[in-house]
C-alpha positions in Angstrom: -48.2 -94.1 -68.9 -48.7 -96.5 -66.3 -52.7 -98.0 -65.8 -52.9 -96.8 -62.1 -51.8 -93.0 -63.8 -54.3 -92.7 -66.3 -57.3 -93.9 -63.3 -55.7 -90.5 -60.9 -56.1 -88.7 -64.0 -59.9 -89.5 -64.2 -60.2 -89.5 -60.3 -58.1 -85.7 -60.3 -60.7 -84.4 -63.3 -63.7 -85.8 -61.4 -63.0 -84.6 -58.1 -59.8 -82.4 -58.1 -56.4 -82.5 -56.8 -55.1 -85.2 -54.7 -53.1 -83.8 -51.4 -49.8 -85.8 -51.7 -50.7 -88.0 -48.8 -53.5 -89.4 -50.9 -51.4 -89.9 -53.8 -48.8 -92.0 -52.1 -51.4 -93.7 -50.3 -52.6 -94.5 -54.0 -49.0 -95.1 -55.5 -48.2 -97.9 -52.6 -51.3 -99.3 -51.5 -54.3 -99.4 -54.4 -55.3 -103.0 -54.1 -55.5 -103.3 -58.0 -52.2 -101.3 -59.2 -50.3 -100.2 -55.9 -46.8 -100.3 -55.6 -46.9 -102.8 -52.6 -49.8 -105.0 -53.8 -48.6 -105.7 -56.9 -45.2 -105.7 -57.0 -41.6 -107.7 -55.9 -39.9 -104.6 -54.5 -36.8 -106.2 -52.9 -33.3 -107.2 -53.7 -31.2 -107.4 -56.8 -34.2 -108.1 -59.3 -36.5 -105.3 -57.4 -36.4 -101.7 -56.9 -34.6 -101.1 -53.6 -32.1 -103.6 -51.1 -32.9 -103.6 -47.3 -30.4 -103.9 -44.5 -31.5 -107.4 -44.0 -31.1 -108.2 -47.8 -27.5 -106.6 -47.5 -26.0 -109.0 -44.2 -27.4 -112.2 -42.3 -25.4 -110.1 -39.5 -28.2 -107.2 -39.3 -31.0 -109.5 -38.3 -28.5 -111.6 -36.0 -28.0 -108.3 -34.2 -31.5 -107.1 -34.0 -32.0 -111.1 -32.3 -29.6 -110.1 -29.5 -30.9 -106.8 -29.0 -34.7 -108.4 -28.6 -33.3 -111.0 -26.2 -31.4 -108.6 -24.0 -34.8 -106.6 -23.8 -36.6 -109.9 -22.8 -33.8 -110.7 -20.6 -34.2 -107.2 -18.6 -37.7 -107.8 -18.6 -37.7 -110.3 -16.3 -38.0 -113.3 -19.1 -41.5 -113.3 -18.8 -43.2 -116.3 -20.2 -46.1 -115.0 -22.3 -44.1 -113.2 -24.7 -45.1 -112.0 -28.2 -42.2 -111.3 -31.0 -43.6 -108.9 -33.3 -41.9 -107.5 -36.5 -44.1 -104.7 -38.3 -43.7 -104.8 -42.1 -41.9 -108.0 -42.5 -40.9 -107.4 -46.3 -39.7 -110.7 -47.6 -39.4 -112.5 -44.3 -35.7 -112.4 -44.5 -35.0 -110.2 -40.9 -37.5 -112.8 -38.9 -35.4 -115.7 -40.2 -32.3 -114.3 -39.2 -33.6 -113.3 -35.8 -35.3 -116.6 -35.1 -32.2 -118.5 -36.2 -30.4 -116.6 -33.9 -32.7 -117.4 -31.1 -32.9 -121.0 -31.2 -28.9 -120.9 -30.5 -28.7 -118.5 -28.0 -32.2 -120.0 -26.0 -34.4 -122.6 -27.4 -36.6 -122.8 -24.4 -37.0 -118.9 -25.4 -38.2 -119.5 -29.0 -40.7 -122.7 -27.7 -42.3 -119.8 -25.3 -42.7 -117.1 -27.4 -45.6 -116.3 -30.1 -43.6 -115.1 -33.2 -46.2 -113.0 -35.3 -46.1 -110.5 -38.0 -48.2 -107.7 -38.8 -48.5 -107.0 -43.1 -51.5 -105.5 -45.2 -50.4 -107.0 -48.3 -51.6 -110.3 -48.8 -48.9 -110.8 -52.0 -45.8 -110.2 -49.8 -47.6 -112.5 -46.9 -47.3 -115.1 -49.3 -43.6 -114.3 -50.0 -42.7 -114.0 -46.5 -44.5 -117.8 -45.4 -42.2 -119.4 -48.2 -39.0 -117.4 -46.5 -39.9 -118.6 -43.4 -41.6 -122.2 -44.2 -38.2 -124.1 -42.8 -38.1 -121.9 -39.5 -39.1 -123.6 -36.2 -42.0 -121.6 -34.7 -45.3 -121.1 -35.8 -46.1 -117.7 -37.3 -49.3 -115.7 -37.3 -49.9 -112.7 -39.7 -51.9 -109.0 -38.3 -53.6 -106.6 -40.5 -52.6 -104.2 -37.5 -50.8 -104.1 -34.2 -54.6 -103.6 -32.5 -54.8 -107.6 -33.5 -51.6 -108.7 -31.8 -52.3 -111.1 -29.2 -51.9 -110.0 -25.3 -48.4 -110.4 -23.6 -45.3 -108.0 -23.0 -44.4 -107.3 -26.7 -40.9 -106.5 -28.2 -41.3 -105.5 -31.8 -39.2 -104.4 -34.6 -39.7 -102.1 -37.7 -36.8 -101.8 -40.3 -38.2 -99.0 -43.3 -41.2 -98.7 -42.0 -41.8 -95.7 -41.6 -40.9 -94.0 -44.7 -43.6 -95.5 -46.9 -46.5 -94.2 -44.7 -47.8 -91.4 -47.0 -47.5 -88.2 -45.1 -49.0 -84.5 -46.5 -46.4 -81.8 -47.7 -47.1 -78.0 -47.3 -45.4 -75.3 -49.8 -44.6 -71.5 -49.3 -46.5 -69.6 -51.7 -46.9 -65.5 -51.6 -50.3 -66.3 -50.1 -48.7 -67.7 -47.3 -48.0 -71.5 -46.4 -50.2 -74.5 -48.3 -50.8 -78.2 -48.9 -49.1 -79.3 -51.6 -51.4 -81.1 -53.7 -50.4 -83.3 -56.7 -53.4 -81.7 -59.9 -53.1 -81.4 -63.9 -51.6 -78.9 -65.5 -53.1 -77.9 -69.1 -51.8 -80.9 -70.7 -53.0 -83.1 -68.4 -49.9 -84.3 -66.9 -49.2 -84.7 -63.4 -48.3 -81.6 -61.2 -47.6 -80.1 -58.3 -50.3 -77.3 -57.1 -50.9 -75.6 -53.8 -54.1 -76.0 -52.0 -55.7 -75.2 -49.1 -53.9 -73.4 -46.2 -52.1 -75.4 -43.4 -54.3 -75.7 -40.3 -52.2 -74.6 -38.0 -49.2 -72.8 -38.4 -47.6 -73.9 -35.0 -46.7 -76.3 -36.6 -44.6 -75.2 -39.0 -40.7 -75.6 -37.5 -38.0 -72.2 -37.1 -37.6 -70.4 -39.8 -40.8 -70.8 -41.8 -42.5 -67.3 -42.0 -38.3 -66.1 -43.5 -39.1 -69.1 -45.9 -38.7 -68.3 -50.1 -41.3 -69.4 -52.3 -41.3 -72.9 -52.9 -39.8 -74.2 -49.6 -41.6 -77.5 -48.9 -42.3 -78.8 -45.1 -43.7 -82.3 -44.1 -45.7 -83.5 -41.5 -46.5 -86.9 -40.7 -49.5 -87.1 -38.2 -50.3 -91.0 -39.7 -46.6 -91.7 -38.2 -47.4 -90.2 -35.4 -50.3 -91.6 -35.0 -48.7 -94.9 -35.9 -45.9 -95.0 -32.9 -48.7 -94.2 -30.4 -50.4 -97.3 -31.4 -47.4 -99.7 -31.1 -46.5 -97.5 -27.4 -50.0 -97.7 -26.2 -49.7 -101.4 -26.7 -46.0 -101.8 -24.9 -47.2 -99.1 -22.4 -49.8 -101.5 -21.1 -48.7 -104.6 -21.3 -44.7 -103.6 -21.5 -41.6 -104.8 -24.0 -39.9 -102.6 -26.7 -39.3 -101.4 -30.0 -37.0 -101.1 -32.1 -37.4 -98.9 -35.4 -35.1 -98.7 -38.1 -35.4 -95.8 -40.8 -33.8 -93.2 -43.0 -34.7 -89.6 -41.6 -33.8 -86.9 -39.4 -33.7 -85.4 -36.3 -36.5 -82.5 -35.2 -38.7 -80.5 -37.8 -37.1 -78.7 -40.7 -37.9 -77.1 -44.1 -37.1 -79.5 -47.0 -38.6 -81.7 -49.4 -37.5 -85.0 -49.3 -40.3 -87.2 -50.8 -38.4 -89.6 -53.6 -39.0 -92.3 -55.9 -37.1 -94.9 -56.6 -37.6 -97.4 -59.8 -35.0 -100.3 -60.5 -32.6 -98.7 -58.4 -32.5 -95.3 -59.4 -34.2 -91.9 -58.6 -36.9 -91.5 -60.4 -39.2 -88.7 -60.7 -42.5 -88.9 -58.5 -45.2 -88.4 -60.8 -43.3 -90.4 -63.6 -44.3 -94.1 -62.3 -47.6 -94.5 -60.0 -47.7 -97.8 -59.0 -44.8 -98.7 -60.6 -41.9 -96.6 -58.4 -41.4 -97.0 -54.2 -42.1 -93.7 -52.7 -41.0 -92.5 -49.4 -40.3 -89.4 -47.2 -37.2 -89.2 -44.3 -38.7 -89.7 -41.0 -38.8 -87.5 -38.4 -37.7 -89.4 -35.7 -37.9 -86.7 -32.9 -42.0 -86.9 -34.3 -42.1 -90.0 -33.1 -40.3 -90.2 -30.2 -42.5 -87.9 -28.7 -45.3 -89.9 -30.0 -44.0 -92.8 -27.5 -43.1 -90.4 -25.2 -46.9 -89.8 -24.5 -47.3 -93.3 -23.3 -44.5 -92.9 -21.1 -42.3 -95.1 -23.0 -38.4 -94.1 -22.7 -37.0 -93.3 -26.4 -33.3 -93.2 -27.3 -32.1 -93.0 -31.3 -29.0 -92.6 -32.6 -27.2 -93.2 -36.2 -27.2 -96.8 -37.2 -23.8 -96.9 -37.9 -23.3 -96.4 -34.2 -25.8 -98.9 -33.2 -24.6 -101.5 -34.8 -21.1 -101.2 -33.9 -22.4 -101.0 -30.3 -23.7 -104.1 -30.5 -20.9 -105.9 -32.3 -20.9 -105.8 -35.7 -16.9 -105.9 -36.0 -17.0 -108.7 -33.9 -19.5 -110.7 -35.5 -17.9 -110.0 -38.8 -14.7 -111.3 -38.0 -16.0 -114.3 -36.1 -17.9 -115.2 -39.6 -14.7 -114.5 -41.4 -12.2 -116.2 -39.2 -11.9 -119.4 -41.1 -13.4 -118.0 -44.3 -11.3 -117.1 -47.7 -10.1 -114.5 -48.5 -13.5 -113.7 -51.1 -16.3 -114.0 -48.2 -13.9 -111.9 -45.6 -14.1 -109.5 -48.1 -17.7 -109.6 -48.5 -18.1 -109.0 -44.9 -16.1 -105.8 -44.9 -18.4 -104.8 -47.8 -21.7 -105.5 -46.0 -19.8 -103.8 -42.7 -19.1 -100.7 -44.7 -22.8 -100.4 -46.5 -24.4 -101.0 -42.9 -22.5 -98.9 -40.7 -20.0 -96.2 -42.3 -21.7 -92.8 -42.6 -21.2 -91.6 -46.1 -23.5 -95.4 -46.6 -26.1 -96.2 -44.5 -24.2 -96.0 -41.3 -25.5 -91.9 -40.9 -28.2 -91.4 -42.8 -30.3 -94.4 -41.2 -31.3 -94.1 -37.6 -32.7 -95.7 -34.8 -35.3 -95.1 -32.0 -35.5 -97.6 -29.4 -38.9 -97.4 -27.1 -39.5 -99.0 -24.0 -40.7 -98.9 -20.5 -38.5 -97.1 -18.1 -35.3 -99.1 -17.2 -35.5 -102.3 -19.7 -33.3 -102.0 -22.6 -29.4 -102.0 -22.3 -27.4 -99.7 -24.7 -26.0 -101.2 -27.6 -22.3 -102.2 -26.7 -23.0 -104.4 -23.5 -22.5 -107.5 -23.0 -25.4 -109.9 -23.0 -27.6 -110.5 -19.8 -27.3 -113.0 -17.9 
């Protein structure tokens, strides 16, 4: 029994069931016993590895992707660099290494900041990046991010914002809520009815008992933030993230613990919980601040952009153990039974800035 369990126990018996939202909020983000706050979740020694953690080569592309956006922009001069939910610091190195050799009068211009809640993994990510040029500044939120044509980017963002679930019961369609059964272990329970059932995608009133749908209005909510912002003073996004396309049934909240599924009530504080994202969710959510959106799978991203290329340019002159590490980190990134499919991406931007992934860079 972990110490943040036994506290929702006495929180659950004192005030009742938690809706799931709450509960990962509480998993991932108590400031005493949260998954986030408390814990080295990355790499080999943690629970989970990140595309950046995987290949130097993810980050490099991501660089060339901001700096095309820049480029289309106009090369404005007051730019801010954003990257939301830095993790250990690793994608901002590889990006800013990347742009001191393709323009260092670009990386002397630009404000490189980074916007993290957790004050442990702000202290991981200054020691990743204490050799890097530029000077960074930390955010508790976009809102804080200084003014200037921003182009940010997100990689598993999205996933760990807690988002409600709703279950099909023969009363009709509920919150799931996460009570105590009469043991006092941890259990799913339905609550109160969903507030509106337009929301609830095709397919939901033919539903069996026990079908699960998700929402995620703090996504939502989320995107329209980091829009408004690009919306008024323009740039781009780019958001990488393990999800779906459009509302469905399905219930895809997981936990993962030394990497391996776990089960979601086994570990609070102790396991990485996260949902798919629906990215159609929060395209629309940019969409609103007239913002252009485009995602695709990052498998095709990524070879857009050239990650065969850049591969064999790093393995040209290499032996014959490091080209083979580079088809490795090629095939976890891009092929689809790997990350390649079930990751996407969702570009945002103002009307006629970003090229596709695939062209060559701006001039």
């Amino acid at each position: 029994m972990t110490a943040l369990r036994e506290r929702l126990v006495r929180l659950i018996e004192a005030t009742g069931p938690l809706s799931v939202a709450d509960y990962m909020a509480h998993c991932l983000f108590d400031p005493e016993q949260g998954y986030y706050t408390t814990r080295e979740p990355f790499g080999v020694s943690g629970d989970f590895t990140t595309a950046p953690e995987i290949s130097q080569m993810f980050g490099e592309l991501v660089a060339i992707w901001l700096y095309n956006a820049w480029t289309l922009a106009g090369r404005p001069e007051t730019v801010v660099l954003a990257e939301i939910g830095p993790g250990r610091g690793t994608l901002m190195k590889d990006v800013v290494r990347i742009l001191h050799q393709l323009d260092p009068g670009f990386v002397r211009q630009t404000r490189f900041e980074l916007v993290e809640t957790s004050p442990r993994l702000r202290e991981i990510q200054r020691a990743t990046l204490a050799d890097s040029l530029p000077a960074f500044a930390w955010h508790d939120s976009v809102a804080t991010l200084p003014d200037g044509p921003l182009f940010i980017v997100g990689n598993e963002l999205f996933d760990a914002v807690p988002q409600p679930q709703y279950v099909a019961t023969d009363r009709g369609w509920r919150e799931r809520m996460v009570g105590l059964d009469a043991a006092g272990n941890l259990c799913f329970a339905a609550g109160a009815g969903i507030p509106d059932r337009q929301l609830l995608p095709a397919g939901a009133d033919s539903a069996p008992e026990g079908s699960i749908f998700e929402l995620a209005p703090a996504r939502s909510a989320l995107m329209s933030g980091i829009a408004a912002r690009i919306g008024r003073h323009g740039g781009a996004g780019l958001f990488f993230d393990y999800g779906y396309e459009g509302p469905a049934l399905g219930d895809t909240l997981q936990a993962l613990r030394r990497h391996a599924p776990d089960d979601v009530l086994a570990h609070p504080g102790e396991a990485d919980l996260t949902s798919h994202v629906d990215f159609a969710a929060l395209a629309q959510a940019a969409r609103q601040e007239n913002l252009t959106t485009r995602f695709m799978d990052q498998g095709e991203f990524l070879l857009g952009m050239g990650l065969l290329e850049r591969a064999g340019a790093l393995g040209a002159q290499a032996d014959a153990a490091t080209r083979q590490r580079l088809q490795g980190e090629v095939d976890r990134l891009a092929r689809p039974e790997q990350m390649g499919r079930l990751f996407k991406v969702l570009m945002v931007h103002t009307p006629g800035l970003v090229l596709p992934p695939g062209q060559a860079l701006a001039d």
